[in-house]
C-alpha positions in Angstrom: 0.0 0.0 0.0 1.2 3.4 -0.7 -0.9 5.7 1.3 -3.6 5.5 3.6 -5.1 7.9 5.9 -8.4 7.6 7.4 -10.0 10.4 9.6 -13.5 11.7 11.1 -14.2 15.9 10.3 -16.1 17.8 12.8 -17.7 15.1 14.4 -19.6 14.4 11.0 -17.6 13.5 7.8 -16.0 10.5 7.3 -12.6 10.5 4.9 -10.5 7.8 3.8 -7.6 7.6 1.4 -6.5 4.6 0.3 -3.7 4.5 -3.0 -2.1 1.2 -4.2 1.1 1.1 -6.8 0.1 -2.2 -8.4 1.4 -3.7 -11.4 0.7 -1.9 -15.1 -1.8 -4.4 -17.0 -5.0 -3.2 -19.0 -7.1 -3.6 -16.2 -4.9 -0.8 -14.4 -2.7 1.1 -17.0 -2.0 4.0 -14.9 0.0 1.2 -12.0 -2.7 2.7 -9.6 -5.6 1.8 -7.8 -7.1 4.0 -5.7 -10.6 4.6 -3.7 -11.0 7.7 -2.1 -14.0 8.2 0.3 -16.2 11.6 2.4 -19.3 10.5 3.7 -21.7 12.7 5.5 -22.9 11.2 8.6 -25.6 13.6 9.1 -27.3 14.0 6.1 -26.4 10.5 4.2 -24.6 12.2 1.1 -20.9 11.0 -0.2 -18.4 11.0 -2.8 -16.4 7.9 -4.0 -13.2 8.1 -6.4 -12.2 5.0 -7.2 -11.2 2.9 -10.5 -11.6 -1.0 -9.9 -12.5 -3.1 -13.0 -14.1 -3.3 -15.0 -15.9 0.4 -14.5 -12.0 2.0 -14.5 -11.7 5.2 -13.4 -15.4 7.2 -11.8 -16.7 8.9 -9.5 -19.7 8.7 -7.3 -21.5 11.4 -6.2 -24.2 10.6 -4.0 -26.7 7.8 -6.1 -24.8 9.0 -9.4 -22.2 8.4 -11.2 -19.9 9.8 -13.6 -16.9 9.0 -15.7 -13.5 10.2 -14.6 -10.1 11.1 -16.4 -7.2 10.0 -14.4 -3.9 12.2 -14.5 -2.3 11.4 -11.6 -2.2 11.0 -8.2 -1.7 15.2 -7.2 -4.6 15.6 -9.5 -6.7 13.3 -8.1 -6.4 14.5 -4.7 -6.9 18.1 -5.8 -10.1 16.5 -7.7 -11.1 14.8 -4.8 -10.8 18.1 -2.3 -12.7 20.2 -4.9 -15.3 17.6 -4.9 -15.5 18.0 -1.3 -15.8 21.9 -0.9 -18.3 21.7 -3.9 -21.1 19.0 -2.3 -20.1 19.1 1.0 -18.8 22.4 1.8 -15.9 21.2 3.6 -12.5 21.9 3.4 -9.2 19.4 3.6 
């Protein structure tokens, strides 16, 4: 594992960063695999980042989901923080 950090906000959000260097193969071509995690406690709303096959890289906001473009690992966090302060209006 290369990082992980898991951690409760104000009494209320749940965050958890998990990053794996894996092997490159077409199931992960980037030699990452990552699932990055805020859940709301109080009013039931999250956001998942994650790319596990065969879906690849997405993201969940709340019920939906959406298709995501994987850079790298600074950008995803920086995705992932935006994400945050945009549907949760939290800060990292």
């Amino acid at each position: 594992m290369k990082y992980h950090h898991k951690a409760l906000l104000r009494n209320r959000f749940v965050v958890e960063i998990v990053i794996y260097e894996v092997s490159v193969t077409q199931k992960y071509p980037d030699g990452v695999r990552y699932r990055l995690i805020c859940m709301d406690q109080k009013e039931n709303r999250k956001i998942l980042m994650d790319n596990h096959h065969p879906k690849g890289p997405h993201v969940h906001l709340n019920d939906q989901e959406l298709e995501y473009i994987y850079i790298s690992e600074d950008k995803l966090m920086e995705d992932f923080n935006k994400l945050i302060l945009t549907h949760m209006g939290v800060r990292l």
